[in-house]
Structures are given as C-alpha cells and as structure tokens.
C-alpha positions as CSV (number, residue, x, y, z in Angstrom):
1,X,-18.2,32.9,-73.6
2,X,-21.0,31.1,-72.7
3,X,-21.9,27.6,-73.9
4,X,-24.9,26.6,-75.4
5,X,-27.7,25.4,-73.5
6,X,-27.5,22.2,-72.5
7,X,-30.3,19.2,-72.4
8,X,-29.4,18.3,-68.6
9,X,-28.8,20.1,-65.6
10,X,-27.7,18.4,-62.9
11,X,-28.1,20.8,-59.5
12,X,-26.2,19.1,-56.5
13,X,-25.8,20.7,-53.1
14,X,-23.2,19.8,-50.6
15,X,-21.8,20.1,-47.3
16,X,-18.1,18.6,-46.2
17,X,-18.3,16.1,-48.9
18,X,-15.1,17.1,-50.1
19,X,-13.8,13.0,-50.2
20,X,-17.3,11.8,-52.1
21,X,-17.3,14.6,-55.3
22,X,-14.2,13.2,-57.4
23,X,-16.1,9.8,-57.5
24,X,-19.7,11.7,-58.1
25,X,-18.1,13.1,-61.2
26,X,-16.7,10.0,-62.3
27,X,-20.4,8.2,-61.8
28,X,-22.2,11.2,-63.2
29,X,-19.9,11.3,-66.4
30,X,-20.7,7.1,-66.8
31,X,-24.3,7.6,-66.6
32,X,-24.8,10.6,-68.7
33,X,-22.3,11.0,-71.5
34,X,-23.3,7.5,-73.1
35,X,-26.6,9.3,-73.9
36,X,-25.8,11.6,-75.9
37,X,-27.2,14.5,-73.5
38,X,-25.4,17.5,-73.1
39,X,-25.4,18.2,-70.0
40,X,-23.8,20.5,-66.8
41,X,-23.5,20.0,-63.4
42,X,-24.0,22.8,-60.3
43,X,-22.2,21.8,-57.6
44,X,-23.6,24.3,-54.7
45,X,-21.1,24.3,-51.6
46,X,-23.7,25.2,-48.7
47,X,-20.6,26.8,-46.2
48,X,-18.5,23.7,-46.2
49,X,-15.5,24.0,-43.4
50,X,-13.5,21.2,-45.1
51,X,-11.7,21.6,-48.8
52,X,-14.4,20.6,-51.1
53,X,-14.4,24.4,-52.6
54,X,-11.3,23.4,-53.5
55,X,-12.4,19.9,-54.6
56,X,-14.8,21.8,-56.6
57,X,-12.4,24.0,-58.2
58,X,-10.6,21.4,-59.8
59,X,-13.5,19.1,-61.0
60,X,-13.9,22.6,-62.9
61,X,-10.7,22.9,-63.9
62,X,-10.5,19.7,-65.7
63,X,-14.1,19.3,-67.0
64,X,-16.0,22.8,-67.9
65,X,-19.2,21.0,-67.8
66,X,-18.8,21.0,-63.9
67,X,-19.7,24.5,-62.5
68,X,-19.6,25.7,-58.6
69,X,-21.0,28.6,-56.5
70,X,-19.9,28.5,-53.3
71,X,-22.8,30.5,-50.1
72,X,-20.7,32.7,-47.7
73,X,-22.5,30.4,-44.8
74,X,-25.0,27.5,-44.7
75,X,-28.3,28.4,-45.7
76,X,-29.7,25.0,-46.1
77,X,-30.6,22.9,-48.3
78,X,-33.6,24.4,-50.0
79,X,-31.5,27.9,-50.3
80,X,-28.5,25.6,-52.2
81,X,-31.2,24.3,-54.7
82,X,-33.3,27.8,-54.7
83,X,-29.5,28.8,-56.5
84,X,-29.0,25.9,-58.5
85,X,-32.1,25.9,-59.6
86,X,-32.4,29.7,-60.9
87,X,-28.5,28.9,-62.9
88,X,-29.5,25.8,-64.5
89,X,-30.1,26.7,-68.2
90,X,-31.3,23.0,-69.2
91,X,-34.6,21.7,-70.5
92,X,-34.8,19.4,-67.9
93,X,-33.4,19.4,-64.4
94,X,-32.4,16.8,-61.9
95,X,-31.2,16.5,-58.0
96,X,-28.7,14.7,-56.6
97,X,-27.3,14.7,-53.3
98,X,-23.3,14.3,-52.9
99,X,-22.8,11.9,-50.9
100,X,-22.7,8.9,-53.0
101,X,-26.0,7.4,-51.6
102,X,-28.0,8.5,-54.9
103,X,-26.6,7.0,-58.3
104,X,-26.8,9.2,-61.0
105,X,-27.1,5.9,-63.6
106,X,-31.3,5.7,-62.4
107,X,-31.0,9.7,-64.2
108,X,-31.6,8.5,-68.1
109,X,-34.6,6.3,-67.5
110,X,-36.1,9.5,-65.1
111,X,-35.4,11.5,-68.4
112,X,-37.0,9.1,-70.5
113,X,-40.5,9.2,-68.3
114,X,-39.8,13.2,-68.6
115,X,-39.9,12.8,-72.0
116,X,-43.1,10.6,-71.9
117,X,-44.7,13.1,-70.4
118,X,-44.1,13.1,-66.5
119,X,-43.8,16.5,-65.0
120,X,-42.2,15.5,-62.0
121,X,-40.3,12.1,-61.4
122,X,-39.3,11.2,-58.1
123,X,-36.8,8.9,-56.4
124,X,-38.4,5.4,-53.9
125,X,-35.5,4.3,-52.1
126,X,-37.4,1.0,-51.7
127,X,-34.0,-0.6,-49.7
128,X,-32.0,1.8,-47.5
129,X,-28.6,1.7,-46.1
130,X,-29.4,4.4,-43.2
131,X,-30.0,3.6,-39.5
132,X,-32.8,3.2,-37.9
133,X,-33.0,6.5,-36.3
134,X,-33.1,7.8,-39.7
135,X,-35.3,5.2,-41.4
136,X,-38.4,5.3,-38.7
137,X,-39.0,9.0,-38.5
138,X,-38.5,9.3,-42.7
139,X,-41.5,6.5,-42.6
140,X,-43.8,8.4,-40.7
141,X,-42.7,11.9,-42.1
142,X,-43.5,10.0,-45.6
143,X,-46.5,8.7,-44.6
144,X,-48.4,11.4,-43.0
145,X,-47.0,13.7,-46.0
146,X,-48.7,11.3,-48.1
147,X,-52.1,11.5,-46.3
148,X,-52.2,15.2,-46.4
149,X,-51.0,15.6,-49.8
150,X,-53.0,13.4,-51.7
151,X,-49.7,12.6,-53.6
152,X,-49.2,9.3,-53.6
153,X,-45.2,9.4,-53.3
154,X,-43.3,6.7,-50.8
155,X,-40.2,9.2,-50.3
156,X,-40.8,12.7,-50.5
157,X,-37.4,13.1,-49.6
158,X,-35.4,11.6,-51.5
159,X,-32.3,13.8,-52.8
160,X,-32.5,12.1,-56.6
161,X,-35.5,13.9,-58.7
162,X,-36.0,14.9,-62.0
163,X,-38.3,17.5,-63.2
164,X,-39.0,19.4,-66.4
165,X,-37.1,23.2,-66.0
166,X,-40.6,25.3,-66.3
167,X,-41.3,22.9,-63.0
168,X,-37.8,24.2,-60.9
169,X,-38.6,27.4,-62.6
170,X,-42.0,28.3,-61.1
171,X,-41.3,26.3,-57.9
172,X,-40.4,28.6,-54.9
173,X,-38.1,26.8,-52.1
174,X,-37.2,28.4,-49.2
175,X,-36.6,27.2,-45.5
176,X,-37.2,23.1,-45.5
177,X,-39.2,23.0,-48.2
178,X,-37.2,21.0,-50.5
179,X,-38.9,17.8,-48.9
180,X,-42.1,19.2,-50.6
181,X,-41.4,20.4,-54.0
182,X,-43.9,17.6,-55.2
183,X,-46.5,19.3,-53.2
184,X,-46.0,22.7,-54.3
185,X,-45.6,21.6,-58.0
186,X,-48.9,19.5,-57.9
187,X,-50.6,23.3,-56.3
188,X,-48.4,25.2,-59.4
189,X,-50.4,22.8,-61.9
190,X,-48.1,20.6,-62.8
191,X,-50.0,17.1,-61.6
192,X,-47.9,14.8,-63.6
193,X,-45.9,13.5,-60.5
194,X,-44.4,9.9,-61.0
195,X,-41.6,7.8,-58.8
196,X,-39.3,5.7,-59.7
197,X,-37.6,3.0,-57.6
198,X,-34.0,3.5,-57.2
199,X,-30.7,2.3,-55.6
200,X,-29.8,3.4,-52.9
201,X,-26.5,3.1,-51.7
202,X,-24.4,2.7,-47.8
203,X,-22.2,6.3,-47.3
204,X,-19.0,5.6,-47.9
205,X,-17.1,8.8,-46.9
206,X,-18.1,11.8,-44.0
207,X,-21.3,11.8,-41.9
208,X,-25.0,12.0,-42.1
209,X,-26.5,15.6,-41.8
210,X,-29.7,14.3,-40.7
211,X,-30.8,14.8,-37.0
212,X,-34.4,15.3,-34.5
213,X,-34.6,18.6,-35.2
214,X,-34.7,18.5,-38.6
215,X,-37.6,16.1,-38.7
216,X,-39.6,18.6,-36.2
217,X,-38.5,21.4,-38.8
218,X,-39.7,19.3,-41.3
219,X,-43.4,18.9,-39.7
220,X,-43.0,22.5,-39.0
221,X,-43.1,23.5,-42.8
222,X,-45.8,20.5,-43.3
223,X,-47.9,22.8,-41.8
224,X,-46.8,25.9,-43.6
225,X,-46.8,24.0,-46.9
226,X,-50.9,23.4,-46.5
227,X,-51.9,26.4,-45.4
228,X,-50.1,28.3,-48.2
229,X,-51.2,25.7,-50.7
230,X,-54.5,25.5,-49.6
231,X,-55.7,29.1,-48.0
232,X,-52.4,31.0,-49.3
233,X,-54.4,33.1,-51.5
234,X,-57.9,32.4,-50.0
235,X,-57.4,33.2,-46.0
236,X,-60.8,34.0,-45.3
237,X,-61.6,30.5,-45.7
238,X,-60.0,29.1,-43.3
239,X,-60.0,32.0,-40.8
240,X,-64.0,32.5,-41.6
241,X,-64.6,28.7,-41.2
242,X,-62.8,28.6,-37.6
243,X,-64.4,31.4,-36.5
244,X,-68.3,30.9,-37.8
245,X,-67.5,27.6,-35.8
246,X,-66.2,29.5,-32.7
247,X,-69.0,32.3,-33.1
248,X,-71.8,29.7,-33.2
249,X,-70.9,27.4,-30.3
250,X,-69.9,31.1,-28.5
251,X,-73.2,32.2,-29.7
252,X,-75.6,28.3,-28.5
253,X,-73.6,28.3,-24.8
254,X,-74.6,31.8,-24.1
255,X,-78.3,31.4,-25.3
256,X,-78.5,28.6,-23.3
257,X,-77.3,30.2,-20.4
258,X,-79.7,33.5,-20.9
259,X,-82.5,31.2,-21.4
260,X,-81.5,29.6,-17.7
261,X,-80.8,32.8,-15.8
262,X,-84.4,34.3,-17.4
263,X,-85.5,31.2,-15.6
264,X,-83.8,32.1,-12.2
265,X,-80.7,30.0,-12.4
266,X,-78.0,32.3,-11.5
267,X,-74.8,32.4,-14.1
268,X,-72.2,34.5,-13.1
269,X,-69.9,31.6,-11.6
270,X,-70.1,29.0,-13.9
271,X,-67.6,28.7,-16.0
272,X,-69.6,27.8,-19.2
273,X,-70.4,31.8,-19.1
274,X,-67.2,32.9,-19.3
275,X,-66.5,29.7,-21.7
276,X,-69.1,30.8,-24.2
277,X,-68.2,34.7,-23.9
278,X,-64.5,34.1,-24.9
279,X,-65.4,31.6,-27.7
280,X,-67.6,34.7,-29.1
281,X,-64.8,37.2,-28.4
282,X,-62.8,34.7,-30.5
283,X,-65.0,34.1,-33.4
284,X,-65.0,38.0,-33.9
285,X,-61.1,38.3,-33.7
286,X,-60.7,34.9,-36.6
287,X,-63.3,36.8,-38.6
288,X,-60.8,40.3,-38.5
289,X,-57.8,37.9,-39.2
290,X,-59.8,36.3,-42.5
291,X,-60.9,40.1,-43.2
292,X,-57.3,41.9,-43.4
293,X,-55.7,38.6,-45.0
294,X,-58.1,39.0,-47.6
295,X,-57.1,42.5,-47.9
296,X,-53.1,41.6,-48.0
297,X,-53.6,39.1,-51.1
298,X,-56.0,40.9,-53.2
299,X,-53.6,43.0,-55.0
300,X,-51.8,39.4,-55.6
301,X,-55.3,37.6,-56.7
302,X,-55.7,40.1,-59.2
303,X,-52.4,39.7,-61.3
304,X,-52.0,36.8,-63.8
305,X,-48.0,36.9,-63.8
306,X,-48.0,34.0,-61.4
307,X,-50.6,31.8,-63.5
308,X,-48.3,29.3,-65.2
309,X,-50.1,28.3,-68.8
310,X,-49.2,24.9,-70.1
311,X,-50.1,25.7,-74.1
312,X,-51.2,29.0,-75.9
313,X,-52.7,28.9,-79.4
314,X,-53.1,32.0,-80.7
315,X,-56.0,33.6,-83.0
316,X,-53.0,33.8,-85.5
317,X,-52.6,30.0,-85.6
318,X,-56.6,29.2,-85.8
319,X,-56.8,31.5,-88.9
320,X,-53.6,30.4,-90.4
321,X,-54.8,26.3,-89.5
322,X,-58.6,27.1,-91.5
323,X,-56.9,28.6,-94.2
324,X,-54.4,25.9,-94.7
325,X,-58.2,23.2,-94.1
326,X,-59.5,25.0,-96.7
327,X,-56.7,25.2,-99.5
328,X,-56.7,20.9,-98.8
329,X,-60.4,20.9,-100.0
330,X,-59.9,23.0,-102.7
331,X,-57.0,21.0,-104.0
C-alpha cells in the first residue's frame, strides 16, 4: 500500500557512490525530520558497476521513506532526474547530488523561500572544494549562461535545487539539460527563480564525474536550449531573419555587379558574382527551412495542453463571490 503523499521529495541521482549514501541518509534524516516535513527520498542508480544498488537496498530496508530505481545502463544525469522527477509525489521537490559535496541542512531555508513564494530556488556554491580544472570552465560555462539567459544565477549547475512540483512537473530534461532547468522553467512561465548561497563541501569518498567533454556537451545544449526556448515554436523567425539578411546582401552584390557589366566591366571571374549568387541561393533555401518548420509546429501551436496556468477562477466562483457581497450589504 502506498503512503500518503508526502511534503518533500528529495530526487538524488548517483553513480559508484556506493561509500557516500549511508552518510547522505544520515545528513538528509538531520536536516529534514526536525521540521516536521514528511518527506521521501529517490535514490536513482544511473548504471553504477560498484554495490551501491545494494547500498540502496538496504537504506530501504531499514527506512521506507528511502526509495530506489535502478537504469539498466547510464543514461545520464538529466535521464536519472527526468525518473525521479516523474515518481516524486511531493508538493515540493528538491536535488541533491550523492556525493556529499551538497548538504541537505541548506534544504529547509530553500523550502521556506518556496513557501514565500519562489518558484525555483537554486544553489551558489560561493566557496568550492573542486580543482581548478573543474572550477575555471564552470566560471565561464556560468557566466556566458548568465548572459544568454537573462537569469541572473551564479551556478546553474549546482546539484542542490529546490523547486515547487508543478515546476519538475512541466519541465522536460533530456540529454545535458539538467544544467538548464532554470532556463526552461523561466520559458515554462514560472519566473520566480531565486539562489541561495550554500556549503559546499571537499569529496570525501570515489571520484569526480566531471571531465572536457562534458563542458563541450554542455555548450552544445546551450545552443539547443535557445533555439528551442526562443524559435522552438516560432522557426520562421529565425530562419526568415537569416535568410531576408542573406537574400538582400545576395540580392545588393549582384545589382551592383549588373549595374557594372551594363557598364562594360566584365563579371564572370570575379568572385563577388559567384559570392552574391550563392548568398541568394541561400536566402531561398533558409526561407524553405522557416516555411516547413512552421508547417511541423502548427498542429503543436494550436493545442493549449502545454499552456501551464498559474490560477483559474471560475464563472462559478464570481457569481457565488457577488452573491455572498450582496447578502453582507443586506445584513
């Protein structure tokens, strides 16, 4: 039988941290249980080759509140959450990762700015205990996030969030786009974002899964993550833009060359002609791209399932509000 829904749930991926989980319970249980939250715990084992299934199994065993799915493989981290976050029954929902670094105790003041109103609070590790080929290329992943987004969050990847559960809910992760849940929230509706410093602590057990080509994955989905934010459901925009652009400077180089060969200066050979030619050719083909995207995301543009409302007073309510105004002046 199922237990009632809790207030908290705690979604946790992990990979080989089979040494730092018995401790993360311990920490998790201090932080939470003197608030007087209920809460439950999904540890997500993303294909781990050491014993932390088993590690998993028992912290089950011997506390209910601590639940596990383990993936036949690893899928990554935004597949783990994508799970976590579609089990976890709480009203709100928070991120940690497993390897000790995050401390679950900064989790009841991020509830308490929840509460206040926050959609979205996110973790600033202000001090960090990670090297320096960690630390540098998380600065300037941060900071030209930061510029692009408009968000103005120090660490957009920082493993220790919370967020209210229509947020999780109505956020889609997929690939390496955990490091830009804030961005897709803000383009869902929910603008509320806030950060909070935390403490961040040295890894005490296993190894770092960070490495070069997960930062160039990372810029990678940057990319994605603004177009499909930006011209995801209006691709003629940006694919009409570029090629007006490209049509018109197509368009000025070869009117300037027709008005020279009227005037007896051959153009054949020079590459400008074949320049402006192709930059036509191209403006054409951008303006067929914009064209059939526009044609793929119609049928999407014209459903309302995926418009997320924050509040909904029906006629109902209004009638039922005037009646009740109007039995006050009465009395």
């Amino acid at each position: 039988m199922q237990s009632p829904a809790p207030d908290l749930s705690l979604v946790i991926p992990l990979l080989n941290e089979a040494e730092s989980l018995p401790e993360l319970a311990e920490r998790i249980r201090a932080a939470i249980e003197p608030t007087g939250y209920a809460f439950e715990v999904w540890l997500i084992d993303d294909g781990s080759t050491d014993n932390s299934w088993e590690v998993v199994r028992q912290l089950h065993w011997d506390d209910p509140r601590f639940a596990g799915i383990q993936l036949r493989r690893n899928y990554g981290k935004s597949a783990a959450l994508a799970v976590g976050f579609e089990r976890a029954r709480g009203r709100y929902v928070a991120t940690l990762d497993a390897d000790l670094q995050d401390d679950p105790a900064e989790l009841p003041e991020m509830i308490e700015r929840l509460e206040a109103g926050a959609d979205l609070v996110s973790g600033w590790k202000q001090k960090r205990h990670d090297p320096l080929s960690k630390t540098i290329p998380s600065r300037f992943f941060n900071g030209v996030t930061r510029f692009v987004s408009g968000i103005p969050l120090h660490d957009f990847n920082s493993g220790i969030k919370a967020y209210h559960a229509e947020v999780v809910k109505n956020v889609h992760v997929y690939g390496e786009l955990h490091r830009y849940i804030p961005l897709l929230a803000k383009w869902e509706g929910y603008t509320r974002i806030e950060e909070q410093a935390v403490q961040h602590h040295p890894r005490q057990h296993g190894q770092t899964k960070f490495g070069i080509e997960r930062f160039i994955r990372g810029f990678l989905d940057l990319v994605t993550v603004v177009f499909v934010t930006r011209f995801g459901r209006r691709p003629m925009h940006l694919f009409g833009g570029l090629g007006t652009l490209s049509f018109i400077g197509g368009f000025a180089i070869s009117l300037y060359l027709s008005i020279g060969w009227w005037m007896g200066t051959p153009i054949q050979n020079r590459p400008l002609f074949h320049l402006g030619i192709m930059l036509v050719v191209l403006g054409v083909q951008l303006f067929l791209a914009g064209f059939l995207g526009e044609m793929i995301v119609r049928p999407q543009m014209e459903r309302t399932d995926d418009v997320h409302l924050r509040e909904t007073l029906e006629p109902g309510e209004a009638v039922a509000a005037e009646e009740e105004a109007a039995y006050q002046r009465r009395a």
